[in-house]
C-alpha positions as CSV (number, residue, x, y, z in Angstrom):
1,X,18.0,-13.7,-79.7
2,X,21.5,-12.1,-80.6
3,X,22.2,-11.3,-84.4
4,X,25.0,-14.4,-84.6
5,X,22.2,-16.3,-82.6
6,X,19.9,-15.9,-85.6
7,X,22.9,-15.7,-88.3
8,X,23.4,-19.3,-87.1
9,X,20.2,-20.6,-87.0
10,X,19.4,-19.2,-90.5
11,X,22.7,-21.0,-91.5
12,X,21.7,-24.2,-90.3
13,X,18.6,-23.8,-92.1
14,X,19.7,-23.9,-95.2
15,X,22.6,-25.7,-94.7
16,X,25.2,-23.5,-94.9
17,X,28.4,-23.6,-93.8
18,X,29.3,-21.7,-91.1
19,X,32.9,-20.1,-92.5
20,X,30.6,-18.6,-95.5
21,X,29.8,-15.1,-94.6
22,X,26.5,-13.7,-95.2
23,X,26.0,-10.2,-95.6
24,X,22.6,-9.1,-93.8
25,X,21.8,-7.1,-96.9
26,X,22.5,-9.7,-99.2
27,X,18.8,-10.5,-101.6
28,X,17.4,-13.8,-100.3
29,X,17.2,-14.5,-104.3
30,X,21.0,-15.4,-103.9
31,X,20.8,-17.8,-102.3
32,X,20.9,-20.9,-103.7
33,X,19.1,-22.7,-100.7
34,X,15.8,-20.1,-101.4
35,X,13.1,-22.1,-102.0
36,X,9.7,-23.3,-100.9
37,X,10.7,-26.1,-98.5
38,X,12.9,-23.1,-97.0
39,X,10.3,-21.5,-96.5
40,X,8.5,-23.5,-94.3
41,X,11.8,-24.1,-92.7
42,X,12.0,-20.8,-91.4
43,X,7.8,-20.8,-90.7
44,X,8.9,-23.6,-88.4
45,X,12.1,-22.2,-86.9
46,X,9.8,-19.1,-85.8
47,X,7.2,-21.2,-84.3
48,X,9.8,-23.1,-82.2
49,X,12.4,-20.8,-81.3
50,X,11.0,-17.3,-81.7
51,X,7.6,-18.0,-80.6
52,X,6.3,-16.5,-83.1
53,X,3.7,-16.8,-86.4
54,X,5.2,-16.3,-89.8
55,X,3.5,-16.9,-92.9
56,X,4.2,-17.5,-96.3
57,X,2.7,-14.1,-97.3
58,X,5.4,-12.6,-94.7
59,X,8.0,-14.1,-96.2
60,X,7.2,-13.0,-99.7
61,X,7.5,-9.7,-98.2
62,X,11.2,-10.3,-96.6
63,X,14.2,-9.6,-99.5
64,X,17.2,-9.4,-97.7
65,X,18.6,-11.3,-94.3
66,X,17.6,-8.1,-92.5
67,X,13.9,-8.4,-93.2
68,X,13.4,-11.8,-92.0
69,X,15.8,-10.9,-88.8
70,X,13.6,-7.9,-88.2
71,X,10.5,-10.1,-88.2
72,X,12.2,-12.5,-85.8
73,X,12.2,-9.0,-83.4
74,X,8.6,-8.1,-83.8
């Protein structure tokens, strides 16, 4: 999955319009959109479109854009 690939999806995740730039370095805690249900948003996005397992423990581990991207490539 390409970076805008999974710039977008997070985007649509939380509901974010796409002429809003996000800066991959940005702290997830600046986001308005951060919260529990989020969460589980992005537990399910992984499931389905990365193929992957993420937990809630991983994500408590992820700060920025770029830690939650990086898991998406592990």
């Amino acid at each position: 999955m390409t970076y805008n690939e999974k710039m977008q999806l997070f985007k649509e995740t939380f509901n974010i319009n796409d002429d809003v730039e996000l800066d991959i370095n940005m702290p997830l805690t600046s986001l308005d959109e951060w919260d529990s249900m989020s969460k589980l948003s992005l537990i399910v996005i992984f499931n389905d479109y990365c193929n992957k397992k993420l937990t809630f423990e991983m994500l408590n581990q992820c700060h920025t854009l770029k830690d939650i991207f990086d898991e998406m490539d592990k």
